[in-house]
PyMOL CGO cylinders between C-alpha atoms (Angstrom):
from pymol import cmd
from pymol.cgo import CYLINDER

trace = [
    CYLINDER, 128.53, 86.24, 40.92, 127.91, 89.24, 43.88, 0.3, 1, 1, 1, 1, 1, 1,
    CYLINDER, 127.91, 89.24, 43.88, 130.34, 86.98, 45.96, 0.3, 1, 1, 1, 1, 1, 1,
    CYLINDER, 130.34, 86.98, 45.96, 132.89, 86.39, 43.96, 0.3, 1, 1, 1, 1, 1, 1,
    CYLINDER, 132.89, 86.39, 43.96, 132.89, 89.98, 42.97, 0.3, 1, 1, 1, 1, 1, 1,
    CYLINDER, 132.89, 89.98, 42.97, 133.19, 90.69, 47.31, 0.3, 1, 1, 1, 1, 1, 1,
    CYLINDER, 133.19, 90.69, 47.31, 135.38, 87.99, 47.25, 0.3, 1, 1, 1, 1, 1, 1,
    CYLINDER, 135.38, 87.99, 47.25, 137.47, 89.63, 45.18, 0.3, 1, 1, 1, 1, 1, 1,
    CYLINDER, 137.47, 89.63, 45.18, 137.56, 93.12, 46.25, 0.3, 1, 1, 1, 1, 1, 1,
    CYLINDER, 137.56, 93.12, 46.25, 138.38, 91.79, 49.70, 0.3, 1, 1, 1, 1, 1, 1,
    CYLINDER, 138.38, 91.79, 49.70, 141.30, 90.15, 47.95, 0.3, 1, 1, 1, 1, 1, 1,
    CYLINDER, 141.30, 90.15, 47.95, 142.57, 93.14, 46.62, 0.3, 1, 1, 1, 1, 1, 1,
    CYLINDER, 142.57, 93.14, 46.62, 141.92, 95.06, 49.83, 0.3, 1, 1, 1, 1, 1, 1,
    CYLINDER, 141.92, 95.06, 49.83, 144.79, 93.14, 51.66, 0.3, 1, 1, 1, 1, 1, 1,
    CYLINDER, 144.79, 93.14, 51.66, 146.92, 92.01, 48.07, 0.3, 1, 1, 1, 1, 1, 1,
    CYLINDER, 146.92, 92.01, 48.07, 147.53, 95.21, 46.82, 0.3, 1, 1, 1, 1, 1, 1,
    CYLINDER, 147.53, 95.21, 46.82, 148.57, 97.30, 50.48, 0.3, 1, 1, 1, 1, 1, 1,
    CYLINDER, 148.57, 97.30, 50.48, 150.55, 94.34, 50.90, 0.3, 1, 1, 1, 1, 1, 1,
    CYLINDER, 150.55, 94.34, 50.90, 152.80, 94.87, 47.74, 0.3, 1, 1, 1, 1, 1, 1,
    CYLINDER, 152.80, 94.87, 47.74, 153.18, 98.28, 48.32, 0.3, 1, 1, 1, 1, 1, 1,
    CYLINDER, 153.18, 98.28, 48.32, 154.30, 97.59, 51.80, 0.3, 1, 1, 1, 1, 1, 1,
    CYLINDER, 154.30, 97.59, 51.80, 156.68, 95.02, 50.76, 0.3, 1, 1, 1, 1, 1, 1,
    CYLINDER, 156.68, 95.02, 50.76, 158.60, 97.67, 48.28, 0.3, 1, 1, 1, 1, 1, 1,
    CYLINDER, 158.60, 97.67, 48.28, 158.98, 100.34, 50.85, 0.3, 1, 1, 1, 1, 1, 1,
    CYLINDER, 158.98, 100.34, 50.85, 159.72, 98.21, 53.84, 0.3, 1, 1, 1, 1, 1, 1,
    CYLINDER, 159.72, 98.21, 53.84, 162.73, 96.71, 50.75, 0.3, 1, 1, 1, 1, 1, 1,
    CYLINDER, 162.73, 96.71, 50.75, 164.11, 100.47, 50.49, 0.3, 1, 1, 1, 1, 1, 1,
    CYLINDER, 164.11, 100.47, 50.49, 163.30, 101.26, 54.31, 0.3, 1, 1, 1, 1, 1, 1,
    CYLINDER, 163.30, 101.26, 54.31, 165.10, 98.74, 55.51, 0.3, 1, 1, 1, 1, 1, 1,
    CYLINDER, 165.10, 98.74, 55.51, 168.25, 98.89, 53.23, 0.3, 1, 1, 1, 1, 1, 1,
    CYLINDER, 168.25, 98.89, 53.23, 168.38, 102.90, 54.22, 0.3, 1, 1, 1, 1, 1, 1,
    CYLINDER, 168.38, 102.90, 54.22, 168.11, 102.06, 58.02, 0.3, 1, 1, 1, 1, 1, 1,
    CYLINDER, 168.11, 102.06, 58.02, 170.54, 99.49, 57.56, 0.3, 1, 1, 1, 1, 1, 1,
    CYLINDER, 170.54, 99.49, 57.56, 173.09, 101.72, 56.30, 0.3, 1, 1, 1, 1, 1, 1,
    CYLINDER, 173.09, 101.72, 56.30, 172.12, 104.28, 58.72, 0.3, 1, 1, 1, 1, 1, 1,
    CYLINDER, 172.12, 104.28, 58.72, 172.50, 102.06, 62.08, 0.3, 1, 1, 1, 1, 1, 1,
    CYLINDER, 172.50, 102.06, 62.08, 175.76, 101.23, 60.61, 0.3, 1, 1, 1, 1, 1, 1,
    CYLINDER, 175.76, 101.23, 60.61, 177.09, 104.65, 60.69, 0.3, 1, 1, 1, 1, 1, 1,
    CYLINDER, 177.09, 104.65, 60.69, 174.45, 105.67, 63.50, 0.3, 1, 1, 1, 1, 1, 1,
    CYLINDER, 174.45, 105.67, 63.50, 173.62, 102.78, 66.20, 0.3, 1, 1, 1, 1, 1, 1,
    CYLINDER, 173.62, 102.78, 66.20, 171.99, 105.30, 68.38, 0.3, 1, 1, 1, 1, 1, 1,
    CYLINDER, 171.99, 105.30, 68.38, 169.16, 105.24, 65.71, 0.3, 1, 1, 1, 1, 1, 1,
    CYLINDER, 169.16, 105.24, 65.71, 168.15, 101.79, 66.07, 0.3, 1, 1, 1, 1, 1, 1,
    CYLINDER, 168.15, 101.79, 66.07, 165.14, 102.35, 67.64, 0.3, 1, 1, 1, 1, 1, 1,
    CYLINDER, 165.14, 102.35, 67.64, 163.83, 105.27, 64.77, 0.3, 1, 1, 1, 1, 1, 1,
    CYLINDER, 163.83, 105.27, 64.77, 164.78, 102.83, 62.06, 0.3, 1, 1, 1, 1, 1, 1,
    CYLINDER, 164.78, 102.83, 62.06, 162.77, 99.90, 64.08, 0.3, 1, 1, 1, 1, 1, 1,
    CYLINDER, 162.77, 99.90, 64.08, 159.57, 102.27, 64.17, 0.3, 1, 1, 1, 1, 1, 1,
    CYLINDER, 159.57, 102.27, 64.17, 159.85, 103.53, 60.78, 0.3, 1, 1, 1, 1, 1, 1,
    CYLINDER, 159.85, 103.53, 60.78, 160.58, 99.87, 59.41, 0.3, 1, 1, 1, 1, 1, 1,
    CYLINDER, 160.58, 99.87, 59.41, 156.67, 99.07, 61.08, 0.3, 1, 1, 1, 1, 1, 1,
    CYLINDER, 156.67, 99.07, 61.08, 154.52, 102.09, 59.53, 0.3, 1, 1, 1, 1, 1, 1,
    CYLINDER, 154.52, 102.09, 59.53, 154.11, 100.80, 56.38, 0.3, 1, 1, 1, 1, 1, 1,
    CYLINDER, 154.11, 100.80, 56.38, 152.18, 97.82, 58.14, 0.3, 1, 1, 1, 1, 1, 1,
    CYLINDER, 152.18, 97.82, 58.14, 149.35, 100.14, 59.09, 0.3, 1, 1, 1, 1, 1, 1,
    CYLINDER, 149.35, 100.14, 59.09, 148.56, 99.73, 55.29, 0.3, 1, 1, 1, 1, 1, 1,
    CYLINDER, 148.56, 99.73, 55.29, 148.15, 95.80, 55.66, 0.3, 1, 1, 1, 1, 1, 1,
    CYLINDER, 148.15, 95.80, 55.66, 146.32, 96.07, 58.34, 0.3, 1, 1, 1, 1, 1, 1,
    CYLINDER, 146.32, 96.07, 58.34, 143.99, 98.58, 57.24, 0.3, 1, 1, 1, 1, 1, 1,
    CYLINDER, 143.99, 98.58, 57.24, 143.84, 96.50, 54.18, 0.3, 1, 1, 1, 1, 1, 1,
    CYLINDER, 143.84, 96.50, 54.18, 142.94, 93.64, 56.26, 0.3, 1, 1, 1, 1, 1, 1,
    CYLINDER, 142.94, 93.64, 56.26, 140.39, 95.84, 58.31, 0.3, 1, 1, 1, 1, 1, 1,
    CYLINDER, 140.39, 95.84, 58.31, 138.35, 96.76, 55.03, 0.3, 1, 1, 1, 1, 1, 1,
    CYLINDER, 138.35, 96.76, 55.03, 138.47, 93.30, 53.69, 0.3, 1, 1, 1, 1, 1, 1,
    CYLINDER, 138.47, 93.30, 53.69, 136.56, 91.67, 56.90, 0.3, 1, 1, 1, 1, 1, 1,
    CYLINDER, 136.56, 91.67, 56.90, 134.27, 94.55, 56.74, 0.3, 1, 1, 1, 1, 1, 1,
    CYLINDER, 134.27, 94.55, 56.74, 133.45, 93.62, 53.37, 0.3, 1, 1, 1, 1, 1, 1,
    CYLINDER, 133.45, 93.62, 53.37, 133.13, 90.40, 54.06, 0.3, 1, 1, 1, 1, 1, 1,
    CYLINDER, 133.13, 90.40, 54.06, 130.81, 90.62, 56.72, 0.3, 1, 1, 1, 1, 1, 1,
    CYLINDER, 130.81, 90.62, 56.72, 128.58, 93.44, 55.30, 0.3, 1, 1, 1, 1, 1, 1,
    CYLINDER, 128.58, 93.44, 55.30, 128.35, 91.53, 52.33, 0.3, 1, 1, 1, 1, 1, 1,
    CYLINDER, 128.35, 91.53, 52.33, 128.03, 87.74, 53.36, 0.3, 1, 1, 1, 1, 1, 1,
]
cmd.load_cgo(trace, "trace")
């Protein structure tokens, strides 16, 4: 039962960052679109702010293998 309980909070480490990343990149990416239509010059800001929200996956990701490992 322990590892299915670490099983699961290592699930939910990377599932639920992941969801929230996936709405703001949506409303990111629909904002930088309209803005590198009116702005090109701002490609590159819209590119880097488009990535941040990945830090959360990856910290997600991060915690889950340190669970994982602590754990197993």
């Amino acid at each position: 039962m322990e590892k299915a309980m670490i099983a699961l909070a290592a699930a939910l480490a990377v599932g639920l960052p992941a969801l929230a990343t996936a709405i703001a990149q949506a409303k990111i990416g629909s904002a930088a679109a309209s803005t590198i239509a009116e702005k090109p010059e701002t490609a590159g800001t819209m590119i880097i702010l488009e990535a941040i929200p990945e830090t959360m996956v990856i910290l997600g990701f991060v915690v889950a293998i340190m669970l994982i490992l602590q754990f197993a």
